[in-house]
Steps between C-alpha positions, in 0.01 A plus 500: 500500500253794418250293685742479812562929495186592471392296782801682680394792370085455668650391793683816541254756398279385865797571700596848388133584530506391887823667537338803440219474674656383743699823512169723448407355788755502713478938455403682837156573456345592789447903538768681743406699768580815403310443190171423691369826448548843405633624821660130591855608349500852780429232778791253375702765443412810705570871373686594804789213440493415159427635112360221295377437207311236263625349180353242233661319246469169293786371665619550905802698386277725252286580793803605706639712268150665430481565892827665494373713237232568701701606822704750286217649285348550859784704646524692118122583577528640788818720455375628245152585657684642821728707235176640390529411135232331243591306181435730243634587115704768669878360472611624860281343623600144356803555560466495838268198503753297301743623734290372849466152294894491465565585819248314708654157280898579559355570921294162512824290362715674814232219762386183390152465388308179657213309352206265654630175642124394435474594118246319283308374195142627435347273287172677393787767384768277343741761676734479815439753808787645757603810664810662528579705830784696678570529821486898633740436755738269316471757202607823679782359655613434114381802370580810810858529486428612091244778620703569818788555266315777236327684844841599611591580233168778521629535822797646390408701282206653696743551818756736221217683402343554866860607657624699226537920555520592135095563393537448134721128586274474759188450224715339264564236749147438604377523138732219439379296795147538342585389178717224661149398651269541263783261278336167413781266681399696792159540472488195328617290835353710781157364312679166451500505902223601583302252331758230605449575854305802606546490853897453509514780258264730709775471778834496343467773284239759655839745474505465213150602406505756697814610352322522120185615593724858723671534117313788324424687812908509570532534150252792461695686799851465342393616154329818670843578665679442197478828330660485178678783308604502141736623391488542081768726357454573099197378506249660216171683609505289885362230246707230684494620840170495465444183397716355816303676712192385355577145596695544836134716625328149280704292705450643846832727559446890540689702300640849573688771327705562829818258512565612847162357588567153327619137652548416137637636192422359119804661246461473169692483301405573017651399277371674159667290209437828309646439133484801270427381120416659156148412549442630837582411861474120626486432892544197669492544815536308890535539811635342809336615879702422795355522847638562808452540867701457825618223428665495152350436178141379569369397113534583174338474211568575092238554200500595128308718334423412098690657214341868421585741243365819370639821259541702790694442809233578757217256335721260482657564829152491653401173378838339574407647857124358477595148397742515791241611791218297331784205557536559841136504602471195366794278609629705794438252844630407776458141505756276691 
């Protein structure tokens, strides 16, 4: 009987060892075309109608998935050489890289990503070959209605800014149609598209461009008509006013001592938190700036100054007073 199995067993052993071959041999071997050379793949698939890229892997579905990689690190490249940005230690800038990588995957998943009918197995290299591609035309009409939907909302909020009367809103508003710009969804996608499809993005949003690029010359113009005056009762040695005007004149917005001659007025508005003890005089003070314009309350804004304390009551009044201004300079913004 152990005779009979191991005959079984020799007879076996052959036909697995053709089965594979067989299988080896039965792999598509012969080079693609758009694998022929270096510039072969830009002839298959030209520039002007598709984005490809090549992938290898030990297995057909390992080289798919590395060309997919491929596709997405390519559009990640290139937003983030458009954005202007290099890879550094700094950890803005990383941020923003990680972000483009994020982005440019969760944008590729909206189409469908297509691979090489005519994938195959290079022998010398024990590794398969393919290319995945996507169609520029199929793509946009996937991915448009997202961009169309973030440039009106630009739109919007560059047509407030551009119709309003009241300077100071006016600036607001087109301050926070920059930022809305310079965002990276927005930003982010207007890249997206133009690397998707250059030429359909050239034509359906040239407005829109145009639109950005007018901001900080409108922008400049409303701040110089917004003439800002403050108005600071209590304060201690102009210490506060003078730290508001400081950063309205830092951020653009003239200043003047004539309230008949302003479009805008800043009140503040201290509060001291003056406690009297047996060991001298403790302040704690804050403040809260309101400002307003033709059309109603316009922005406000609120700081704290640290804890001061002193013997006398000016020292300590004048630090309280310090800490507060020194506050203001640095937190005091107008960012939407």
């Amino acid at each position: 009987m152990m005779n009979l199995f191991s005959k079984q067993y020799l007879y076996i052993i052959p036909f697995f060892s053709v089965l594979i071959l067989s299988s080896c041999a039965s792999l598509p071997t012969d080079p693609a075309p758009w694998d022929a050379s270096p510039a072969a793949l830009r002839q298959i698939f030209p520039d002007s109608e598709y984005i490809a890229q090549r992938g290898t892997g030990a297995t057909k579905a390992a080289a798919e998935a590395a060309a997919a990689a491929e596709l997405s690190r390519f559009f990640a490249s290139q937003i983030s050489a458009n954005r202007g940005y290099q890879i550094t230690a700094n950890n803005a800038a990383q941020t923003i890289n990680t972000f483009d990588e994020a982005y440019v995957k969760s944008q590729i998943n909206l189409f469908g990503i297509r691979y090489a009918h005519d994938a195959y197995y290079r022998r010398d290299l024990r590794e398969w070959r393919t290319v995945a591609w996507i169609e520029r035309d199929e793509a946009w009409a996937v991915y448009s209605p997202g961009f169309l939907q973030q440039a009106q909302s630009f739109n919007a909020l560059f047509d407030a800014a551009n119709q309003d009367q009241d300077q100071f809103r006016k600036a607001l508003r087109f301050m926070a149609a920059d930022a809305y710009a310079r965002s990276d969804e927005f930003s982010g996608a207007s890249l997206f598209g133009q690397i998707l499809h250059p030429r359909r993005m050239n034509i359906e949003f040239e407005n829109v461009r145009e639109k950005i690029a007018s901001i900080p010359q409108l922008l400049d113009a409303a701040k110089r008509n917004a003439v800002v005056y403050i108005d600071c009762p209590g304060d201690f040695e102009n210490l506060v006013l003078s730290a508001f005007a400081s950063r309205f004149s830092a951020l653009g917005f003239p200043v003047t001592n004539n309230a008949g001659a302003a479009g805008a007025v800043c009140r503040v508005t201290i509060s001291e938190g003056m406690q009297q003890r047996d060991l001298g005089i403790f302040y704690h003070p804050s403040l809260r700036a309101v400002i307003t314009g033709s059309a109603g309350v316009l922005f406000t804004f609120s700081a704290e100054g640290e804890r001061a304390s002193a013997v006398t009551s000016d020292v300590a009044k004048r630090r309280a007073y310090q800490s507060l201004a020194d506050s203001v300079r640095e937190n005091f913004s107008l960012t939407p």
